[in-house]
N, C-alpha and C positions, 0 to 999 in steps of 0.2 A: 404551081408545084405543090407538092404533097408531103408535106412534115414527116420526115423520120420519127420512128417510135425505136431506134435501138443503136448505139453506138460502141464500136471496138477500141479500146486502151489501143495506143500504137497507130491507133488508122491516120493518115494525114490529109492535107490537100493546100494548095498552093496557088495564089494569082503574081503576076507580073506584070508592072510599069513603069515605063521611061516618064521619068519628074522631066516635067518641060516645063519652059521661062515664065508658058501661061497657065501651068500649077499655080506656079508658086504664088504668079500675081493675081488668080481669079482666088485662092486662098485666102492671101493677105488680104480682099475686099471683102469676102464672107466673115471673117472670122474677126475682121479688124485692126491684128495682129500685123501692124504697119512697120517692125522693127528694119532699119536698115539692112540689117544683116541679112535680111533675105530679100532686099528692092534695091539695094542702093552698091554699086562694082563697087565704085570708089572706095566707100566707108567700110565696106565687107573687106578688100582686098589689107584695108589696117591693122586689123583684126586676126586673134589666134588661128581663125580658120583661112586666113590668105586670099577670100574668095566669100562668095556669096553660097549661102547654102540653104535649103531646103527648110519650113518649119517642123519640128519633130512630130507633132500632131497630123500634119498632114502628110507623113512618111506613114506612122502611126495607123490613118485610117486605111490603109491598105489592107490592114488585119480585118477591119471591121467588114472590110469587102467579102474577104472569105469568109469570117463566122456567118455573116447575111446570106452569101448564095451557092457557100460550097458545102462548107463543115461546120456545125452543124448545118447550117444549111435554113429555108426560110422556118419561120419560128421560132428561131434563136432570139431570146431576149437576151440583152447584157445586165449582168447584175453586178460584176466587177473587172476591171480590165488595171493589170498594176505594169508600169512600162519603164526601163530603163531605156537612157540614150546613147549608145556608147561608141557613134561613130558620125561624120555629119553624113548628109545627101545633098550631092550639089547638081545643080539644073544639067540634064543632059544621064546622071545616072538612071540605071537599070535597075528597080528593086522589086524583089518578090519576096511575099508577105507569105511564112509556113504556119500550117495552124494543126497541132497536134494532138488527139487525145490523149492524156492524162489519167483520166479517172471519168466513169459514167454512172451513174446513181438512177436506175431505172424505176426505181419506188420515187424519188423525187423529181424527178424530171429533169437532175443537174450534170452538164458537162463542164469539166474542168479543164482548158485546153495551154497545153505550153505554147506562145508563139513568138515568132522571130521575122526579122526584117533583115533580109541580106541582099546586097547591091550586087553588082555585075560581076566584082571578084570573089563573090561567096563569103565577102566577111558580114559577119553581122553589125546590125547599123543599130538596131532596137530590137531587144530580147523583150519579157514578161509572162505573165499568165492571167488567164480571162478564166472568168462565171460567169456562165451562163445558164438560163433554166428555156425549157421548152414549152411555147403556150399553151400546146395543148393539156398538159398539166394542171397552166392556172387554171382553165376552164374547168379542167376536171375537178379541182380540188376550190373554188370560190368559196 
């Protein structure tokens, strides 16, 4: 695929996935992040959240799914991504990851995208905003 050279304020795109039980757990073996809360019914159901729920990060990369293959799209480097968590995700929810432009800086090569995480009832689970720059720029400008 062939690298965007121009982006519109407002333009969006969107992916969607169901968190299944073997997210959470091929997660928790990638990343290490062994916390109960997200392996263990028992200990989880103790807990403020009632229930075993989802790691925020791996809710989180969903975003990254889209910045990689939707919007920007490939060549998207990440330069910042700031993320609030404001809702859990638990095994079996629905969520798709919005990625919005912002602001596009076509002398520098930087999109600035608002993005959001909302589960099956459209609330939002993880808000934030990403930086990003386009490679073909470093290349240009090395």
């Amino acid at each position: 695929m062939e690298e965007r050279k121009s982006f519109v304020v407002g333009e969006e795109s969107s992916m969607s996935k169901t968190v299944s039980d073997e997210d959470i757990r091929t997660f928790a073996r990638i990343s290490g992040d062994v916390n109960p809360l997200h392996l263990d019914d028992e200990y989880a159901r103790s807990t403020v959240f009632g229930g075993r729920i989802a790691h925020g990060m791996l809710v989180a990369s969903l975003i990254s799914a889209v910045i990689g293959k939707c919007l920007p799209g490939p060549g998207a480097i990440y330069m910042g991504q700031e993320l609030r968590f404001v809702a859990p995700v638990r095994p079996g929810d629905t969520i798709t990851a919005i990625v919005r432009v912002e602001a596009w800086d076509d002398v520098k090569g930087r999109v600035t995208l608002a993005t959001e995480v909302r589960n099956q009832n459209g609330e939002a689970v993880v808000t934030g905003m990403a930086k990003v720059v386009m490679a073909s720029y470093l290349q240009k400008h090395k």
